[in-house]
C-alpha positions in Angstrom: 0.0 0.0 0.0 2.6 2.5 -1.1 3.2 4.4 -4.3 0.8 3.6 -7.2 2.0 1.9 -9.6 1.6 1.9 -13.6 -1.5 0.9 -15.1 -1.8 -2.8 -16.0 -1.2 -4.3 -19.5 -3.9 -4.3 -21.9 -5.1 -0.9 -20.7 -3.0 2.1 -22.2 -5.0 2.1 -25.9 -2.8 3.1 -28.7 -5.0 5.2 -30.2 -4.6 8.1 -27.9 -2.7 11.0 -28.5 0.0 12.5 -26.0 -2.7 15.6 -25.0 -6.0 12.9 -24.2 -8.1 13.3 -27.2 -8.4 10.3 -29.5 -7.9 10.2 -33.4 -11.9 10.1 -33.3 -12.4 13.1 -31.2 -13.3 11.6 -27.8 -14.6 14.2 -26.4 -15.2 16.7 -28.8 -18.5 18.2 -30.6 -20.6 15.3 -31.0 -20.0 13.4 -27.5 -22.7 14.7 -25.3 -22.0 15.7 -21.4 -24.0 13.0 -19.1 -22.6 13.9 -16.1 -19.7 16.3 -14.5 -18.2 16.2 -11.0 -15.2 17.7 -8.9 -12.6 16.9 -11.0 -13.7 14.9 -14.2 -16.3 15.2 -16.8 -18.6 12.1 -18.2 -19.3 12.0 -21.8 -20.7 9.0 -23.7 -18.8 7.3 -25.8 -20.2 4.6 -28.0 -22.1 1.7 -27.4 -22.4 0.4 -24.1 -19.5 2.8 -23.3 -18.7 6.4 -21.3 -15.7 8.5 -20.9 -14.7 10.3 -18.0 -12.1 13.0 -18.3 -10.1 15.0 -16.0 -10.4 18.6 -15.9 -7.6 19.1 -14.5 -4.6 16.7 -16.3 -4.7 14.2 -13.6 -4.2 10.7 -14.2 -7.3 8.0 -14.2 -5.2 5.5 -15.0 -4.3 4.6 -11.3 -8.3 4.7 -10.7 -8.8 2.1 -13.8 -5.7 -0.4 -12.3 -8.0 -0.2 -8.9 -11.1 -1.0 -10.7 -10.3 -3.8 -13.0 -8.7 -5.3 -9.8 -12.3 -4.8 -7.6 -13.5 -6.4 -10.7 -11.3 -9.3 -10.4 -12.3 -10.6 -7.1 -16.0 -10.5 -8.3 -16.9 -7.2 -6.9 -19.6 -5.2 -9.1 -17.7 -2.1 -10.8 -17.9 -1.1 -14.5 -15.8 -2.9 -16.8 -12.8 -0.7 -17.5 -12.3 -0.8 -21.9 -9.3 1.4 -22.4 -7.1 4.3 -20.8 -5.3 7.1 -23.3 -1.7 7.4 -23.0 -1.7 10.1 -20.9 -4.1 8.7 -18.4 -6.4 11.6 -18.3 -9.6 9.9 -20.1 -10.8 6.6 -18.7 -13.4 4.5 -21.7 -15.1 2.6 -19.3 -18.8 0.4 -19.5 -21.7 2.5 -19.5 -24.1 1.2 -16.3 -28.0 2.3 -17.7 -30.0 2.8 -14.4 -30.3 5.7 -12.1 -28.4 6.2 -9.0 -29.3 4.9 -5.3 -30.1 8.5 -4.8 -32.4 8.9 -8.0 -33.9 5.7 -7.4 -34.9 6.7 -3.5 -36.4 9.5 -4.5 -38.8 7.7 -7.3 -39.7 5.0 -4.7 -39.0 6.5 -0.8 -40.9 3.3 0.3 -37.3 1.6 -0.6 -35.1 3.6 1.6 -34.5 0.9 3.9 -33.8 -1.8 1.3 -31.3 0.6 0.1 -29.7 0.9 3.4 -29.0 -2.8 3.7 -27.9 -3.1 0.0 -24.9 0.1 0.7 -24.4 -2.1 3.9 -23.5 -5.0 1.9 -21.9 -3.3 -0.8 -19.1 -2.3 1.7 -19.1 -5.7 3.9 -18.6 -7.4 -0.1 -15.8 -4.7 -0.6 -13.7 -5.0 3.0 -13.5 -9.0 2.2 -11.3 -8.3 -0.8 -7.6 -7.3 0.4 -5.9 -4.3 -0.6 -3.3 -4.7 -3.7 0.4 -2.9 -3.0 0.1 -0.3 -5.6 -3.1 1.6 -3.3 -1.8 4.2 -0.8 -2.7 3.4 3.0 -6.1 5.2 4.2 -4.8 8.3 6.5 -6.7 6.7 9.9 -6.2 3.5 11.0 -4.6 0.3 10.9 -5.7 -2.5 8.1 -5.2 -4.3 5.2 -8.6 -4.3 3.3 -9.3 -2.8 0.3 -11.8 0.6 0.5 -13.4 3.0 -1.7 -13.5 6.4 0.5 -16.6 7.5 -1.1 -18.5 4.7 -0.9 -22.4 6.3 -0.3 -25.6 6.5 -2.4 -24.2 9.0 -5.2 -21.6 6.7 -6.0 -23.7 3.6 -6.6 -25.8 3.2 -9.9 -29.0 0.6 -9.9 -28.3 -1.4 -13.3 -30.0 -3.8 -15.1 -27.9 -6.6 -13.3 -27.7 -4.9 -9.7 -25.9 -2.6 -7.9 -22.7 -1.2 -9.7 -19.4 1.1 -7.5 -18.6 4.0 -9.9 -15.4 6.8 -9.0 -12.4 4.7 -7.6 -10.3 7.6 -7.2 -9.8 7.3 -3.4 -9.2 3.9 -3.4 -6.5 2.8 -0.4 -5.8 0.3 2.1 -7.3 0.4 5.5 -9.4 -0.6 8.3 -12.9 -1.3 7.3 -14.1 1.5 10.0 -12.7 4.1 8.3 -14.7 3.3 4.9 -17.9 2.8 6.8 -17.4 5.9 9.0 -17.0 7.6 6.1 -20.0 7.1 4.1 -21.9 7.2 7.8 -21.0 11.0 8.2 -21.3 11.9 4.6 -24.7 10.3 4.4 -25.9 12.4 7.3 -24.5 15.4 7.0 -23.8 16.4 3.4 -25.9 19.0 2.2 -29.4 17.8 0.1 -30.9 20.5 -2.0 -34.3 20.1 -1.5 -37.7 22.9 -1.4 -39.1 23.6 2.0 -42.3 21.8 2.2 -39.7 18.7 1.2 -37.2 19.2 3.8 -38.8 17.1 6.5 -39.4 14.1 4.3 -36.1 14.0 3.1 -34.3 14.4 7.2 -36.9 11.7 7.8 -35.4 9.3 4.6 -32.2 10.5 5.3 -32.4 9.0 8.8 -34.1 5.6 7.7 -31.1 5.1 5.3 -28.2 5.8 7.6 -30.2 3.8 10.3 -30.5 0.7 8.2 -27.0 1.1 6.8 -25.6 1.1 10.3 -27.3 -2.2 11.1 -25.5 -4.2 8.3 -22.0 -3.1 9.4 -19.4 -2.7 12.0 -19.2 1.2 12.8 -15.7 2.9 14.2 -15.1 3.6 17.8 -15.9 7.0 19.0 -12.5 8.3 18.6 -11.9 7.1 15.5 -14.7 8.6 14.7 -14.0 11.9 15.3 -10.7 11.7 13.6 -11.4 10.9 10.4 -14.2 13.6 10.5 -11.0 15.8 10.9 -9.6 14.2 8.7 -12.7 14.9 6.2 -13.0 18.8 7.3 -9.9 19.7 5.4 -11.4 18.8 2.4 -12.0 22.0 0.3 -15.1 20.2 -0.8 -16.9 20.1 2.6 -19.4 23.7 3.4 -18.7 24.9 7.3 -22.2 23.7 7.6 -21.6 20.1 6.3 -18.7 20.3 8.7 -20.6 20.9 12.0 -22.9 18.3 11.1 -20.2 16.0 10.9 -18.6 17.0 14.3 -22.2 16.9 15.9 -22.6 13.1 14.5 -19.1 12.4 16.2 -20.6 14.5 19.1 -23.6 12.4 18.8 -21.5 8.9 18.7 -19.5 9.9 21.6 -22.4 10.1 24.1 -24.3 7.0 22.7 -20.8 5.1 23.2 -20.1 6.7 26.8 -24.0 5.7 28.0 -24.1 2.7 26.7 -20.4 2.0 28.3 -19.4 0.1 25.5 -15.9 0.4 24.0 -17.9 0.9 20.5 -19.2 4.0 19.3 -23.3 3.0 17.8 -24.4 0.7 20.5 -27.2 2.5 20.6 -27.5 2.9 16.8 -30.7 4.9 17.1 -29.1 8.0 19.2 -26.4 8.3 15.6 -29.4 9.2 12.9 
């Protein structure tokens, strides 16, 4: 779990120039946008096929070694098809279905069921061990392979099942840290939503964190609270995303000190 290393054979494609564009015009006029994030922009590709694209010249190639590996131990990720030479555009399977956001949102009744099935998704993922060319997670102690991002927005509903997109975190860790994680981000990241919806959605939001926290082991208290330290410093996070972080810590601290149990979520019903 050190330095990454270069991408695996069979995945640099030859038909990539030096500057990430493809003889075809990969991303040019004609490909339309289907998605962008923080750093990388999806555009579809072809049949069956998407590329993502970084902004900002960093290499996916890393991200596509990671996934093809997932994919070797069985574990549900798109099929990687090709990375250009200089690793900045990823031509990966195209996964048609919504994701576990969208799809709680057209069917609330679900919420639950989608708890459990994020639950299993990272129990299915820490069995798999972490390969040498991941860099070790910045809290804790393991050897199990994690995502880092591992919550609803990064899981799409296909035809075939649940499917892990956006490997770009990918180290080697302690379970704990993946789960806590997802656990703060699912309850305090920020959900746009109109007024007369925002009670609804605190309501689902708590459902889904309470029945992902049923399916796995959570961190200890401390632990806790230092990878959401850990998470503050990301330029990502609002201040307001960060104190509802801290007050989930806050939150797991006194659950875990009434409960006089050595493990924060005894109590999992005092954490949503």
């Amino acid at each position: 779990m050190h330095r990454p290393a270069p991408a695996g054979r069979g995945m640099i494609s030859t038909g990539v120039t030096s500057t990430g564009v493809t003889s075809t015009g990969a991303a040019g006029p004609g490909r339309p946008l289907l998605a962008s994030g923080r750093d990388c922009d999806i555009f579809a590709y072809g049949p069956g096929l998407v590329l993502r694209r970084s902004r900002h010249g960093r290499s996916l190639a890393a991200e596509a070694r990671v996934m093809e590996y997932a994919r070797q131990h069985g574990y549900p990720v798109p099929a990687v098809d090709h990375v250009s030479a200089d690793g900045t555009e990823l031509i990966m399977q195209r996964i048609a279905g919504p994701s576990m956001v969208a799809a709680i949102e057209c069917r609330p009744w679900t919420v639950r069921r989608q708890g459990s099935l994020l639950a299993s998704l990272h129990r299915r993922l820490h069995e798999i061990p972490a390969p040498d060319f991941v860099p070790a997670a910045p809290v804790g102690d393991g050897d199990r392979l994690l995502h880092l991002d591992l919550h609803p927005l990064n899981v799409l509903i296909g035809p075939d099942g649940p499917v892990v997109i956006d490997w770009s975190g990918a180290a080697g860790g302690d379970p704990a840290f993946d789960v806590g994680i997802a656990w703060v981000l699912m309850a305090a990241g920020e959900v746009p939503a109109a007024r007369w919806k925002r009670p609804l959605t605190a309501y689902a939001r708590a459902r889904l964190v309470s029945s992902f926290l049923t399916g796995v082991s959570v961190p200890p208290a401390q632990a806790l609270r230092d990878l959401v330290e850990w998470k503050a410093a990301d330029p990502n996070m609002t201040a307001a995303e960060i104190a509802r972080m801290r007050r989930v810590a806050d939150a797991a601290d006194t659950a875990n000190r009434r409960a006089g149990n050595s493990r924060a979520g005894t109590d999992r019903r005092a954490l949503t």
